[in-house]
Steps between C-alpha positions, in 0.01 A plus 500: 500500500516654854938561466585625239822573577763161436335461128672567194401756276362244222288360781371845628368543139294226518390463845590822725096628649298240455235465764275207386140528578245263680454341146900376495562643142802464340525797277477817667132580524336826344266724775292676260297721769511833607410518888555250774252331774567574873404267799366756723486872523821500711652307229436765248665765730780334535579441139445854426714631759796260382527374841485168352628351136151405292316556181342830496418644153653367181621827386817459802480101586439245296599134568612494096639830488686407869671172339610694188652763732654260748675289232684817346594607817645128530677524156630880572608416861325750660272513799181627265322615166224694509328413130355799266232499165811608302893572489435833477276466837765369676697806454219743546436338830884553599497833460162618624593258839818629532551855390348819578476847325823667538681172450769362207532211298773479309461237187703372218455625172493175310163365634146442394285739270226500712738528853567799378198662402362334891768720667486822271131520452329342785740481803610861406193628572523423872773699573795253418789573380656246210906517408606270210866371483658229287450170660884397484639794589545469901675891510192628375251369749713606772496859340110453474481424867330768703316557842177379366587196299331202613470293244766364219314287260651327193428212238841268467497383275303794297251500261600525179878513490587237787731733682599358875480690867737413718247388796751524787677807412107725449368314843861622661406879349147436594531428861784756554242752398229357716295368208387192391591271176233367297608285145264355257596163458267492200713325246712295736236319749607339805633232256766735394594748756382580808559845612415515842814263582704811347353775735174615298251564790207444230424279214240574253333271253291492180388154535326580179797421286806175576298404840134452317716370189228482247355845474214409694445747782549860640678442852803655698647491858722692744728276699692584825510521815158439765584849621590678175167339360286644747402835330488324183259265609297809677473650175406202236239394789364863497529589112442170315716439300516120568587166332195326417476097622476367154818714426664330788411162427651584138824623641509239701557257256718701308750551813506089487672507169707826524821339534470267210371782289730758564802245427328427170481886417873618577632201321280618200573896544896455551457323169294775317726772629813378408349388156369915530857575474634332198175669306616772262198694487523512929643813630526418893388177746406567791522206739689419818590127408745683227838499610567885415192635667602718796297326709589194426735382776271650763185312349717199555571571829134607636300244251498143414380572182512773212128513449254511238482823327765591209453887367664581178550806217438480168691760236265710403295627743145505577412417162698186458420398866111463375624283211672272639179482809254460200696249302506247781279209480520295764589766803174699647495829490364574884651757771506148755750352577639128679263299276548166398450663127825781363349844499642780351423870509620856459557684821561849375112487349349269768633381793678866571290673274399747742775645629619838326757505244755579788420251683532238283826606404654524840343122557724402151177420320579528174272502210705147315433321850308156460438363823449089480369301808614152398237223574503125481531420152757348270818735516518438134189591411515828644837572402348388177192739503704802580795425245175489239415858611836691536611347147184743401769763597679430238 
């Protein structure tokens, strides 16, 4: 499709950047090669020096990876995605095209284990500065502001405990500080929420969880604006760290049945949380679909949808948090999550297991939290598997 532009989002999903070849395939086709044949020597130049739009290398353009990119620009309604090897890619390539030692980012608290240990560990070592704040508490990132700060970056909602950024409101703080807005639309997809309608300047995906779908493939994507991309683009094409064509052609068809998919998994989560609730040996739910989360009336105003992911504490602690993991049957016990199959999993000893004691304690993970990504089965049986395990409570 040449125009995008006058489709729906359900048609973007399935048709948005599809160029067919001379062979007139129907399904998008897979370009499994690495380099690219020129006409002439002049040709060649040309490509190289960007002066006109081509197949160079496969490690920056693809005609695979350029569909998947093109469609979730389509479904995010932004100008362009520039598609990584990973989620975590995608925000390494931010922040090395964008920042600069002697620069800020201020993040919320509440995000992934492994965000944090990128920006403390790795990005720390160049010379930038990191501030953490609570993600709902606007005062606070206006106190973090400073000269420097040229990045806010937050996960709404967050992984584990669901809590939700008021978009608008950080992109307003952002911008009156001279610094951009990134949010990780990770557990939302386009199909949910689309952030970049709310102010964000920068979108960031794992494609590797709700957009693959099936636990498939590694993948993740920055989406924004042609200019804002740039440096983004000038750093995956001169690192690496790029989404393969197989990858692609995977998320591809997984962005075909996002919609569907993520209907299937609120209606199933809303169900398992509020079921969560009524559970005596439960101590706290954490999902935004619940009518007394504090984000709740804010995740109904910036999504269509509560998402997928329900976190929730057990009495007991650590301890009893293991039981109940180990006394499900029918839930996997994996780290991934927006699978067509429930997983389940302990943040506090996985997923955030690296961050100090500290850390995970200003980031309210808790040694009871379970954290359940709910997949595509029967609600019942889950709810069935899990009420098996926390009657092991006692």
């Amino acid at each position: 499709m040449n125009d995008d532009n006058h489709y729906r989002p359900d048609t973007l999903a399935v048709r948005a950047g599809q160029r067919r070849s001379a062979e007139r395939e129907h399904s998008e086709a897979l370009f499994l090669t690495s380099s690219y044949v020129f006409d002439d020597a002049a040709s060649a130049a040309a490509h190289f020096a960007n002066e006109v739009e081509g197949n160079v290398y496969s490690r920056y353009t693809n005609p695979t990876v350029r569909n998947f990119e093109e469609r979730l620009a389509a479904l995010e309604g932004a100008e362009k995605a520039v598609a990584t090897s990973s989620g975590m890619a995608a925000i390494m390539a931010i922040v090395m095209g964008h920042l600069k030692q002697g620069d800020q980012i201020i993040c919320s608290r509440d995000v992934f284990g492994s965000t944090h240990v990128l920006l403390e560990k790795t990005i720390a070592k160049f010379g930038v500065e990191v501030a953490y704040v609570p993600l709902a508490d606007l005062d606070a990132w206006r106190a973090a502001l400073q000269p420097n700060t040229k990045l806010l970056y937050c996960e709404t909602p967050s992984n584990p405990l669901a809590e939700v950024g008021d978009i608008a409101a950080l992109a307003e703080i952002a911008h009156a500080g001279g610094a951009l807005l990134a949010v990780d639309n990770c557990f939302c997809t386009p199909a949910l929420q689309q952030p970049l309608k709310w102010g964000a300047d920068l979108v960031i995906h794992s494609a590797t969880k709700f957009i693959d779908g099936q636990g498939r493939c590694l993948g993740g994507a920055v989406v924004g604006s042609r200019e804002l991309l740039e440096p983004v683009l000038g750093f995956v094409r001169s690192a690496g760290p790029t989404m393969s064509p197989f990858n692609a052609w995977v998320f591809l068809k997984g962005l075909e049945t996002l919609k569907l998919r993520m209907r299937a998994h609120c209606a199933s989560a809303a169900a398992l949380a509020a079921w969560l609730v009524a559970q005596p040996q439960v101590e706290k739910v954490y999902y935004a679909g619940l009518p007394d989360h504090p984000g709740h009336a804010l995740a109904a105003k910036q999504q269509s949808g509560f998402g997928a992911v329900v976190g929730f504490v057990v009495k007991g602690g650590r301890s009893a948090a293991w039981q109940v993991i180990d006394g499900c049957r029918l839930l996997s016990l994996t780290a991934n999550l927006g699978d067509t199959k429930t997983t389940i999993v302990h943040p506090a000893t996985t997923t955030h297991g690296r961050l100090s004691d500290d850390s995970r304690a200003a980031a309210g993970i808790v040694d009871g939290l379970i954290r359940v990504s709910v997949g595509l089965e029967d609600i019942a049986d889950i709810q069935a598997d899990l009420a098996a395990a926390l009657a092991g409570l006692g």
